[in-house]
DRENDO-1510 file (C-alpha; in Angstrom, 1 decimal, always signed):
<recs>
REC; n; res; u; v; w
REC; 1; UNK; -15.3; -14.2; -17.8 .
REC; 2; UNK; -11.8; -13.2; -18.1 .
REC; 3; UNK; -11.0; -9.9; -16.1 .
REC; 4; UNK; -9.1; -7.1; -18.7 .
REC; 5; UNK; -7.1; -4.4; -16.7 .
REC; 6; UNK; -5.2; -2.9; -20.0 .
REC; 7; UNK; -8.1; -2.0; -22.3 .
REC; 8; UNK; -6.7; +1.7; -21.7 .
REC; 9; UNK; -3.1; +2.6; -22.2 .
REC; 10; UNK; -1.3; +2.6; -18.8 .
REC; 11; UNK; -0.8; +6.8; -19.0 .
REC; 12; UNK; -5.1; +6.8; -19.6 .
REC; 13; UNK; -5.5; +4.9; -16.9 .
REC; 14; UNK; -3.3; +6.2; -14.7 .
REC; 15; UNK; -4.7; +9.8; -15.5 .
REC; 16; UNK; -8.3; +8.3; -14.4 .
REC; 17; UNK; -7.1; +7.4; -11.2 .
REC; 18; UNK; -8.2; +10.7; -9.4 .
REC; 19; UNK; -6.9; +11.1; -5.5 .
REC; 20; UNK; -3.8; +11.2; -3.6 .
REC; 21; UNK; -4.5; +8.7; -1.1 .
REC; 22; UNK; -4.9; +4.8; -1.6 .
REC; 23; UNK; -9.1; +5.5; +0.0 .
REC; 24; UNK; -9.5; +8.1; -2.3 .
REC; 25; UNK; -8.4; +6.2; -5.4 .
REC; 26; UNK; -10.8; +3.5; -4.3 .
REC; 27; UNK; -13.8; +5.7; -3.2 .
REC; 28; UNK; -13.3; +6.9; -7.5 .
REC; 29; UNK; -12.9; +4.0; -8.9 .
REC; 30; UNK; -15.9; +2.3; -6.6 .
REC; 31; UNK; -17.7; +4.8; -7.5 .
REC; 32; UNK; -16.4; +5.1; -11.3 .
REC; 33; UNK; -18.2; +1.1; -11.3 .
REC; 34; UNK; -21.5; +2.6; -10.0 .
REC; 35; UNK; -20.9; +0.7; -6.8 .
REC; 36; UNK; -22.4; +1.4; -3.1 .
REC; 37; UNK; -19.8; +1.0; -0.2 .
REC; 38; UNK; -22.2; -2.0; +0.8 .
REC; 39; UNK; -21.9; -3.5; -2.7 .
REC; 40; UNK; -18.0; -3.4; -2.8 .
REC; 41; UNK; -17.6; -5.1; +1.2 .
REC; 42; UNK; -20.0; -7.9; -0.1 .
REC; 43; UNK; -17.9; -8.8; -3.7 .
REC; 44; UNK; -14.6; -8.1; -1.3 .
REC; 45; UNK; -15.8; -10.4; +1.3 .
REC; 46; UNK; -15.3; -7.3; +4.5 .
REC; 47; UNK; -17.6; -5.5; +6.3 .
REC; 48; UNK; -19.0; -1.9; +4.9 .
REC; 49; UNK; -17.4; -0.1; +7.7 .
REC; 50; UNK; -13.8; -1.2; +6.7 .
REC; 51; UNK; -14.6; +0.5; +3.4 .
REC; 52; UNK; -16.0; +3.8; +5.1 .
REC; 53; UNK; -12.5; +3.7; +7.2 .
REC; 54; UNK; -10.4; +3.2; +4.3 .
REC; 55; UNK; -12.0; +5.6; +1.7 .
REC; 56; UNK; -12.3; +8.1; +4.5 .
REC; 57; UNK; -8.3; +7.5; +5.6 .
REC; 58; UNK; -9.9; +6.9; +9.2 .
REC; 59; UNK; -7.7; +4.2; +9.6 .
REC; 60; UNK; -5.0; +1.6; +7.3 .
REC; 61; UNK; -6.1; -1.8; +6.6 .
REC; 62; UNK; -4.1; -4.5; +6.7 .
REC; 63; UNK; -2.5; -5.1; +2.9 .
REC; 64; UNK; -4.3; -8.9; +2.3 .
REC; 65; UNK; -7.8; -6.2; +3.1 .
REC; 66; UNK; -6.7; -3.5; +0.5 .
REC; 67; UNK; -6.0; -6.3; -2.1 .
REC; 68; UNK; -9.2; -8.3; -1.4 .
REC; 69; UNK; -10.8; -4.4; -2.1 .
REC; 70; UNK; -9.0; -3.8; -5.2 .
REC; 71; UNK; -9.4; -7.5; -6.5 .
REC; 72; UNK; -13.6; -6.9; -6.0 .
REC; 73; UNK; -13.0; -3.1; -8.0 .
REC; 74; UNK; -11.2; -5.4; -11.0 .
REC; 75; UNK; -8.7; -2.8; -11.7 .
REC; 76; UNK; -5.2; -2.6; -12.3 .
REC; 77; UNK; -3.7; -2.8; -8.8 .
REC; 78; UNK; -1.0; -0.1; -9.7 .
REC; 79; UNK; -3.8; +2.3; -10.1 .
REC; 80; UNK; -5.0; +1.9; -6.2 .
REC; 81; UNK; -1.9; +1.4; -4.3 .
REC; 82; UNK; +0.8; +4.0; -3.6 .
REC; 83; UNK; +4.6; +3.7; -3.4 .
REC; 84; UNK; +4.0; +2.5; +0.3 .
REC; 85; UNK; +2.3; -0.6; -1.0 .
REC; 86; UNK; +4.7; -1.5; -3.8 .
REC; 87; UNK; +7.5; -1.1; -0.8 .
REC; 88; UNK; +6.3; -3.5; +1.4 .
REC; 89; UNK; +4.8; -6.1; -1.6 .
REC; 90; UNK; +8.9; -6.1; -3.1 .
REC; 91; UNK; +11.4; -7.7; -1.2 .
REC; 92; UNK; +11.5; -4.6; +1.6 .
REC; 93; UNK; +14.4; -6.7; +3.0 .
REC; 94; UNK; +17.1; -6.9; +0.7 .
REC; 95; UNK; +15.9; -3.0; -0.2 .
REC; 96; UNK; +16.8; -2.0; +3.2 .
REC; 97; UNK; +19.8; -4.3; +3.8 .
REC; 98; UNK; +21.0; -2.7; +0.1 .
REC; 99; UNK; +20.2; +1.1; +1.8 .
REC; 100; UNK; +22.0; +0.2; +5.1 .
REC; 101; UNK; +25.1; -0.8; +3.3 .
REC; 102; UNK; +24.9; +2.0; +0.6 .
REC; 103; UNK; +24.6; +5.0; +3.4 .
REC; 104; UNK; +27.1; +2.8; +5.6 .
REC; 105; UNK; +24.5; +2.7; +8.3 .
REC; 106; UNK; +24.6; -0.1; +10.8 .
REC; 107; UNK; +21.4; -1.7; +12.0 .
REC; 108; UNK; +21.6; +0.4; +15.2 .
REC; 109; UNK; +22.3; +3.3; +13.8 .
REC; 110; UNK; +19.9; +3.0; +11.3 .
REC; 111; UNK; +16.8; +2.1; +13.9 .
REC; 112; UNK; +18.4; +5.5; +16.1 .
REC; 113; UNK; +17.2; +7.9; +13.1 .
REC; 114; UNK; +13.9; +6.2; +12.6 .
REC; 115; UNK; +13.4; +5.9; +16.1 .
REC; 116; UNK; +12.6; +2.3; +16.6 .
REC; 117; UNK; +14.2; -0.5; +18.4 .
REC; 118; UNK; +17.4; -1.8; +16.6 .
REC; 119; UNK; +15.2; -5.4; +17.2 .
REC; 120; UNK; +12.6; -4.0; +15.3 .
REC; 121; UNK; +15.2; -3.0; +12.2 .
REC; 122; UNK; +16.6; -7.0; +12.5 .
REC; 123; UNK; +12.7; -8.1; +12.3 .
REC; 124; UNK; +12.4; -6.3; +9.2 .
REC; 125; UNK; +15.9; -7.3; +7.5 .
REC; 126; UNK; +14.6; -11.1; +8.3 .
REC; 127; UNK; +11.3; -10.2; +6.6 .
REC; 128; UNK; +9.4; -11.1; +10.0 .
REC; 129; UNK; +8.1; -7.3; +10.4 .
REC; 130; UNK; +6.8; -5.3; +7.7 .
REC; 131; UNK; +7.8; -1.5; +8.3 .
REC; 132; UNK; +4.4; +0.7; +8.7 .
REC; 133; UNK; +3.9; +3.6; +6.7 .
REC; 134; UNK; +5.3; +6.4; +9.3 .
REC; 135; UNK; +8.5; +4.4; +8.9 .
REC; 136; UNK; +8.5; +4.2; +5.3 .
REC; 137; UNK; +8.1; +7.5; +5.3 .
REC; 138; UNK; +10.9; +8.4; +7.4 .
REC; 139; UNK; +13.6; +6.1; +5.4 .
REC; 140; UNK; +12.5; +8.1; +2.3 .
REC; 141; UNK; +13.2; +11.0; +3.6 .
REC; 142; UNK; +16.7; +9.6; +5.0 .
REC; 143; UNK; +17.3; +8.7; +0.6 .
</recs>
């Protein structure tokens, strides 16, 4: 059976997805599929407390855990994940290579103001780190 995630123009859809964080978007639409936290670990393959912890923001999963979730929900996955997700899915790298040189920031000066090692700014430029989301956050508010 072939999975259909545009049956709904993208503004319906998006105007379904109820919550401001990526656990309460997934506690809706779980929920919106009339399915128990139990029910949604077993089709995702992870254990029923990783669901309580990321409907309940207790803690962030790992991404390849979030997309196993919103594979098992069959919905788009623009509807579940937030700008933080779509950042470190795209090529982060180049995006924060571009924003270095654009802002004239070197990689020292640039791990200074999110106060991280400059090490840790070279792992992400070589895409062997991913930033987390307290450092996303902190380079969007540096835009």
């Amino acid at each position: 059976m072939e999975t259909v995630y545009y049956s709904f123009s993208y503004t319906m859809l998006d105007a379904l997805s109820k919550g401001e964080t990526v656990g309460e978007r997934i506690a809706y639409h779980r929920k919106r599929k009339k399915l128990s936290q139990q029910q949604l670990a077993d089709l995702a393959g992870v254990s029923v407390c990783t669901i309580k912890r990321m409907e309940n923001y207790k803690c962030e999963s790992n991404f390849s855990t979030y997309h196993k979730v919103v594979t098992a929900l069959q919905v788009n996955p623009d509807l579940i994940y937030d700008d933080y997700f779509k950042f470190i899915t795209s090529d982060y790298s180049q995006w924060l290579k571009s924003f270095r040189y654009k802002h004239k920031l070197t990689q020292m000066h640039l791990s200074e103001l999110l106060h991280v090692h400059v090490k840790t700014v070279m792992r992400w430029e070589q895409k062997e780190l991913i930033p987390n989301r307290k450092h996303y956050q902190l380079i969007q508010q540096l835009r």
